[in-house]
N, C-alpha and C positions, 0 to 999 in steps of 0.2 A: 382494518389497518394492521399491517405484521408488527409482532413484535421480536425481539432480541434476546436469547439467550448464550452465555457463553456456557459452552460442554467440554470437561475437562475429563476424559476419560482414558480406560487402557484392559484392552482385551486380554484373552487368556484361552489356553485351553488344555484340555485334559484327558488320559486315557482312559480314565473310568469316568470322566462327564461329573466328579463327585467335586464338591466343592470343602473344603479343609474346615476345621472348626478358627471361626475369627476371632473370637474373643481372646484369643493369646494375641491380636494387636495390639501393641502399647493404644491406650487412649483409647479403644474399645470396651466399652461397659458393658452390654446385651447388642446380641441379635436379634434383629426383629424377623419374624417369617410375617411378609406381607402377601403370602397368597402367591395363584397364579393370574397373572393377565395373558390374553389372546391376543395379538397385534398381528395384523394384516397391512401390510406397505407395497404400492406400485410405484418401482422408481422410474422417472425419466429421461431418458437423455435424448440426443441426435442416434441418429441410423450408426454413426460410425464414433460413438460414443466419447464425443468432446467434453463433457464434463464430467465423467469418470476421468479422461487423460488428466483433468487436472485438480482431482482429488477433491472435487466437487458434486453432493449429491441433492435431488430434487426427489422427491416423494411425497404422496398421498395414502396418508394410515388413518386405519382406523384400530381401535380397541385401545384399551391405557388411560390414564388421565390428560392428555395432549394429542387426542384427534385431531387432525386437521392437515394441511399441508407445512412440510419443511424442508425449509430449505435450509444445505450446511454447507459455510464457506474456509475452509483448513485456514488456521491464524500459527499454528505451530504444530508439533508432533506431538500428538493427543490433544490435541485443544482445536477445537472448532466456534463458533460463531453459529448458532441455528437459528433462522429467523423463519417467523412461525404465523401463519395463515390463518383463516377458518375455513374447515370442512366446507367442500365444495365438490361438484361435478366437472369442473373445468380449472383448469390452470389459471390461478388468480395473477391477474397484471402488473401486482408492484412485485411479485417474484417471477417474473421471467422477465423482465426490464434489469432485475441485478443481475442473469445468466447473460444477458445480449450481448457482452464484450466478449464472449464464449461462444455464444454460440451463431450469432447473428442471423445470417438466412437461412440455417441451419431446422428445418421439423422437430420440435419434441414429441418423441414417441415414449408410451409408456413400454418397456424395454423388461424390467424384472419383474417378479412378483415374489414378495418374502412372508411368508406364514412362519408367527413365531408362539411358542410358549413357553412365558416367562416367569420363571420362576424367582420373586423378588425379595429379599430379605437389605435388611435397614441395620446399616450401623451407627449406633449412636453413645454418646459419652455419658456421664454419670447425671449429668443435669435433662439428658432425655433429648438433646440436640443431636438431629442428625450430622454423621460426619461423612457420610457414602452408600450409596445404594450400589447392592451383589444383586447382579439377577445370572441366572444359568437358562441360557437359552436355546431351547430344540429347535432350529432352522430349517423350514423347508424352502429349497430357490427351485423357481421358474421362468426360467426365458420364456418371452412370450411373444418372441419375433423368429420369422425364419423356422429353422427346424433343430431349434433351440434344444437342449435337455432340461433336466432337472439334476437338485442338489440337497445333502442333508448333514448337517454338522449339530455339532451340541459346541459351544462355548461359552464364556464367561466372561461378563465386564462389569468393569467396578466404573462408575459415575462418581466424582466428587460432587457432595452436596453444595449449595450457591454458598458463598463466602464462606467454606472451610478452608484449608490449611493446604494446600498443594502437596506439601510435603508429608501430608497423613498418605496420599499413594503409596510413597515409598515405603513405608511401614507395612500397606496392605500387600502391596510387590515382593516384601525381604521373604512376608512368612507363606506366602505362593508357593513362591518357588522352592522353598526349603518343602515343604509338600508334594515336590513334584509336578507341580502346573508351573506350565511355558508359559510366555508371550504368544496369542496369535501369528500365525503367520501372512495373512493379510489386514492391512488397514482399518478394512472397516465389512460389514457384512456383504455391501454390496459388491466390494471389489473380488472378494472370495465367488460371489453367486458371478458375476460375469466370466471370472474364471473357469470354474467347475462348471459352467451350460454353454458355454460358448458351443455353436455347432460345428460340429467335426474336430472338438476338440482344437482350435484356433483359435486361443485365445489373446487377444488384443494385452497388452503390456499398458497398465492401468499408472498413473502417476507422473510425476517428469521425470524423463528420461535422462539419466546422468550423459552431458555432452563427453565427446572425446578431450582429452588435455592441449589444450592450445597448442600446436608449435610453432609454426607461421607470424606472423604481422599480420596474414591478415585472419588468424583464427582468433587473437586475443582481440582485435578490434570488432569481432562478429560475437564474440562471449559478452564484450560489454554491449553490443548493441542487441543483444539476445535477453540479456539481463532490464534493459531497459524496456522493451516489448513485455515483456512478463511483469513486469511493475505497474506497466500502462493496465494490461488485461486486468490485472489482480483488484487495483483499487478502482477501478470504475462504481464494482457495487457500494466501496465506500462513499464516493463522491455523491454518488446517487442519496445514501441515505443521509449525509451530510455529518460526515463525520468528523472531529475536528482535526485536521492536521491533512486531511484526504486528499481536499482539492492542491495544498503546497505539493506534497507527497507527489502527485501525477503532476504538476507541472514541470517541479523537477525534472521525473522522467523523461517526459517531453522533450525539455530542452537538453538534456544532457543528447538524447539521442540527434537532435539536430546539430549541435556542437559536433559531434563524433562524424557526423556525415562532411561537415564545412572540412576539420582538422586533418582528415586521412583522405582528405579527395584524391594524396596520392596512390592512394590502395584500392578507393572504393570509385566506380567509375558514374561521373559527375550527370550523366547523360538520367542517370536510374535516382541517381540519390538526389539530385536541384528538385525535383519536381516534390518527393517527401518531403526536406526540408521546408517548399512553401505550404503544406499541410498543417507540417510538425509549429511553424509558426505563426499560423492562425489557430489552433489546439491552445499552443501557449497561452496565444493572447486573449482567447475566451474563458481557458481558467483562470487567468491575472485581473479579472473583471473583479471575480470575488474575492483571489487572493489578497490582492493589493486594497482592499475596504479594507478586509483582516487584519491584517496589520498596522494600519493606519487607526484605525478602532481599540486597538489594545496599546498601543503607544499612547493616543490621548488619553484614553483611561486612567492608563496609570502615570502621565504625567498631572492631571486632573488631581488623580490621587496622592500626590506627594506636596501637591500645594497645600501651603497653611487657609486654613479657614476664612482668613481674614480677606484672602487673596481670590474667594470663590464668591462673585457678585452676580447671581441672576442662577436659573434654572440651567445650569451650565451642563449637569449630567443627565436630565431629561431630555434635553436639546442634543447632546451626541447620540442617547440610546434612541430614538427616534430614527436618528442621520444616520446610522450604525445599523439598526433590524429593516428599515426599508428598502437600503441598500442592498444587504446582502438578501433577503427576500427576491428582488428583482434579481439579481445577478444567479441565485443560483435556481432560482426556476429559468431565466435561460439556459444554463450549463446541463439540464438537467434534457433542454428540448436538444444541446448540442450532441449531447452521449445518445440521442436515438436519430441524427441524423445520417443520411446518407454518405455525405465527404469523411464522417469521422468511422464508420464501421468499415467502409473502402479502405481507411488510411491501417486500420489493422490489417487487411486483410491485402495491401500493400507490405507492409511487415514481413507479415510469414511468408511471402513472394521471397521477398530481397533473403531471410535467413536460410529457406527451402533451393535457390539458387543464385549465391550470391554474386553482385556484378564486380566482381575482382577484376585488381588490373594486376599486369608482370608484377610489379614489384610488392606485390600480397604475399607473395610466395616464398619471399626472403625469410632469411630467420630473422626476430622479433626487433632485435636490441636498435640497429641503426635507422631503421622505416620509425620507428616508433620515436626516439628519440630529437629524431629530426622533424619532426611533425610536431611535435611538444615545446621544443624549441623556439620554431617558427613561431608557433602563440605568443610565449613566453618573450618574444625578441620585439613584437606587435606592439604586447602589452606595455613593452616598457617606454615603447616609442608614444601613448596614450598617455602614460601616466607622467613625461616627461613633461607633457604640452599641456596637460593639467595644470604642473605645478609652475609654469611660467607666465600662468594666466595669470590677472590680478581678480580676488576675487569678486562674483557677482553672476550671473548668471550664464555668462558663455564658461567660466570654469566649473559652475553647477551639470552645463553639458556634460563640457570633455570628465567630469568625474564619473558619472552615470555610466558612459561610452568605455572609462576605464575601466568600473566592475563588471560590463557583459562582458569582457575580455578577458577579465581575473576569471569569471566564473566557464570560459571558454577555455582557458589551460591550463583549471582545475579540473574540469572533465576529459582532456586529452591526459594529461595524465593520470589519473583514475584508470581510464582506459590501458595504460601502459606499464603501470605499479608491478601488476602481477610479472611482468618480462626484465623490467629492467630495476626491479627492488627499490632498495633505500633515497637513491635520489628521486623517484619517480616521488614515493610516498613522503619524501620531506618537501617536496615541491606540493603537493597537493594540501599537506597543513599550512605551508605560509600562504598559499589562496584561498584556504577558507579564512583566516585571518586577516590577509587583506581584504577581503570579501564581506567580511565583515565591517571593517573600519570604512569601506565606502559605501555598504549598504546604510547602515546607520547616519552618514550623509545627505544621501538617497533618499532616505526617509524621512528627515529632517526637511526637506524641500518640498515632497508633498504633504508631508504634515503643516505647515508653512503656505500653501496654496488651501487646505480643507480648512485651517482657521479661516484665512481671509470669507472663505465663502461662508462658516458659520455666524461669524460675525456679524456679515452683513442684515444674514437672515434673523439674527437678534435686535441687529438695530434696526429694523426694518417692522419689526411686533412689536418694538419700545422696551424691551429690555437693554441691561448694562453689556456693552460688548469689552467693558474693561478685562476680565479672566482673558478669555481672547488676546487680548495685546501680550498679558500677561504669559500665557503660554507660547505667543509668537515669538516674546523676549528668549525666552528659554529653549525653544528650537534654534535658535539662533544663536545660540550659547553651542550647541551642540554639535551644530556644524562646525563651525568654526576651531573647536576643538578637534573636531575628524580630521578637515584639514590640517594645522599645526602639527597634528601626531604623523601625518601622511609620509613627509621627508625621511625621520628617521626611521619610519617603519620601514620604507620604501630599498632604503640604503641595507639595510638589514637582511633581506630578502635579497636582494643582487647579491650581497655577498657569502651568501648561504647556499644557494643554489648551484648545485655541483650538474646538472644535465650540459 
């Protein structure tokens, strides 16, 4: 089973290869000289090197206290995520199942070969607690594909030790470079070793590539839909390990990219994009399996939890945690067989189709302000036509509909504007906070309704084993409170937003 480390570090290097005395760090008590260790690493990627492009590296090392395979996935600048194998002959399964949204039908070939000798010394404070590991490291690189070269540097990286102080780097940073040691000029070792052995000196440009500046309608609506592709790719290995927030995170993406396809159908030509959207929302609705338990699990909890004692008759919170871990057990071992299906690796690989040549129509071409505005509009004019017939329902369950039908709508021209912010400013961006706003007051609703449908059904199953289903009613009271106040607040929130909204 892999496990998770977060790696919080920052390279260095130096014209004499010499490393500065550290103990003049504030909060540095002794340096420790721990020796040298040997480390031998093969990294791997695809032929045409996909996960270098995205600052993603896979390798099998030996020597060190942490043999074995790692894999690192960038969380920030200097901060990685390595999740860590055991020593093996072959590429272990649950790490190339997190590359798959990378790399898909794509070969892993073992691609470099890095020979290091590391030279390690330990900084720690006066209580003997590690604060950072300095190693200065002799680097030999070998391509070992093609008619690769070889490579030799000497650098230096400080590692923050696990729960120190982030901001002790900067203290080991200040007195570096007052010594005369730079920052690195590549990333991370491997991006250097493809660089300096690439053959014939052609070397491949390692990382995301900074896009051109929008100027078009239809270059700001290919940035957010470019934006939303890189979200999809990114969190996959979250989803996979099941991380909290992951699968909302990709749905999101999901649907904002399907939204963006509906909203600019006048830019993007409908012929290319109907067929992704039916992809984009059956995506959705496999990860709404589990988001929507998620949610529904943490509302009753902690409505669970706000009731008086008195009010809590029968095994009320053993009977959710049951309905709660079974649930999502099932739903995300499917999600899990959906991220290695065929419809969903094709629908990526439909993606980078549409961004590599996109199906523009004439009016892409226009500058941003009027294509954009008009299209955001349109939503915006939709939604108010939903939210009108909502509020003229009386309520009960056909206005439980039309409320529902009016949040994927709120959340339909909060994403057309998102899309448009950057082009057309302040109105876009004040329009995008009153729908999350309203997107809130009717998800909460929303939520209220199926929380309201999951009591009925735990209920039953209570009264059904001969426990009390009284809590139950009790919490059904109170969902019901809930609503009904979302509604109430809906009018003048409603009026508020019409009269604020300047597009």
């Amino acid at each position: 089973m892999a496990d998770i480390k977060r790696e919080i570090e920052r390279k260095y290097e130096s014209d004499d290869s010499g490393l500065p005395d550290l103990t003049r760090v504030p909060g540095v008590a002794a340096v420790l000289d721990k020796g040298v260790v040997h480390l031998d690493a093969t990294y791997h990627d695809t032929a045409d090197e996909r996960l270098a492009a995205s600052a993603v590296t896979l390798r099998r090392r030996t020597g060190g206290s942490d043999a074995g395979w790692h894999l690192k996935l960038p969380v920030a600048p200097g901060v990685r995520d390595e999740i860590r194998a055991p020593l093996s002959d072959t590429l272990p399964a649950e790490l190339t199942a997190l590359v798959r949204s990378r790399v898909r039908d794509g070969e892993l070939l073992p691609l470099v070969r890095l020979r290091s000798d590391r030279e390690v010394r330990h900084l720690v404070d006066t209580d003997g607690r590690l604060l950072a590991e300095v190693s200065v490291d002799t680097v030999h690189a070998e391509r070992l594909t093609g008619s690769g070269g070889t490579a030799q540097w000497t650098e230096i990286e400080v590692e923050l030790a696990d729960d120190a102080d982030p901001a002790f780097l900067d203290k080991v940073d200040k007195r570096l470079r007052k010594a005369g040691v730079r920052p690195a000029p590549a990333a991370s070792k491997l991006a250097r070793a493809l660089t300096e052995t690439a053959p014939g000196g052609q070397a491949r440009a390692h990382g995301p590539r900074a896009p051109r500046k929008p100027a078009t309608a239809g270059d700001h609506v290919l940035a957010y839909v470019r934006a939303q592709r890189d979200a999809l790719v990114a969190l996959d290995p979250a989803v996979r390990q099941d991380t909290p927030d992951s699968v909302h995170r990709m749905r999101v993406a999901t649907r904002r990219l399907r939204s963006t396809f509906r909203s600019y159908r006048a830019l993007l030509d409908r012929e290319v994009t109907d067929p992704i959207g039916t992809d984009l929302k059956w995506l959705a609705g496999e990860l709404g399996r589990d988001r929507d338990q998620e949610v529904l699990a943490e509302r009753l909890r902690s409505a669970l939890d706000d009731l008086p004692a008195p009010l809590v008759s029968g095994p009320v919170a053993d009977r959710l945690t049951a309905w709660s871990d079974t649930a999502h057990h099932t739903a995300h071992g499917r999600l899990t067989g959906v991220l290695d299906s065929r419809r969903y690796l094709t629908l990526l690989d439909t993606l980078d189709a549409v961004l590599a040549d996109p199906p523009l129509r004439e009016k892409a071409g226009a500058a941003p302000g009027k294509p954009l505005a008009k299209a955001v509009r349109k939503d915006f004019d939709r939604l108010a036509g939903l939210v009108g017939r909502a509020l003229g329902l009386p309520p009960g369950e056909d206005r439980d509909t039309a409320l529902h039908e009016a949040r994927k709508k709120t959340k339909r021209t909060r994403y057309a504007a998102e899309a448009a912010a950057p082009a057309l400013g302040t109105p876009a961006k004040d329009l995008v906070k009153s729908m999350k706003s309203l997107q809130s007051l009717l998800g909460d609703h929303q939520d209220s309704v199926m929380a309201r449908r999951t009591l009925r059904e735990l209920s039953a199953v209570a009264h059904a084993a001969g426990d009390s289903a009284f809590t139950y009613g009790v919490l059904y009271a109170r969902e019901e409170r809930r609503a009904e106040l979302a509604e109430n607040a809906l009018p003048e929130a409603w009026e508020t937003i019409t009269e604020d909204t300047a597009l």
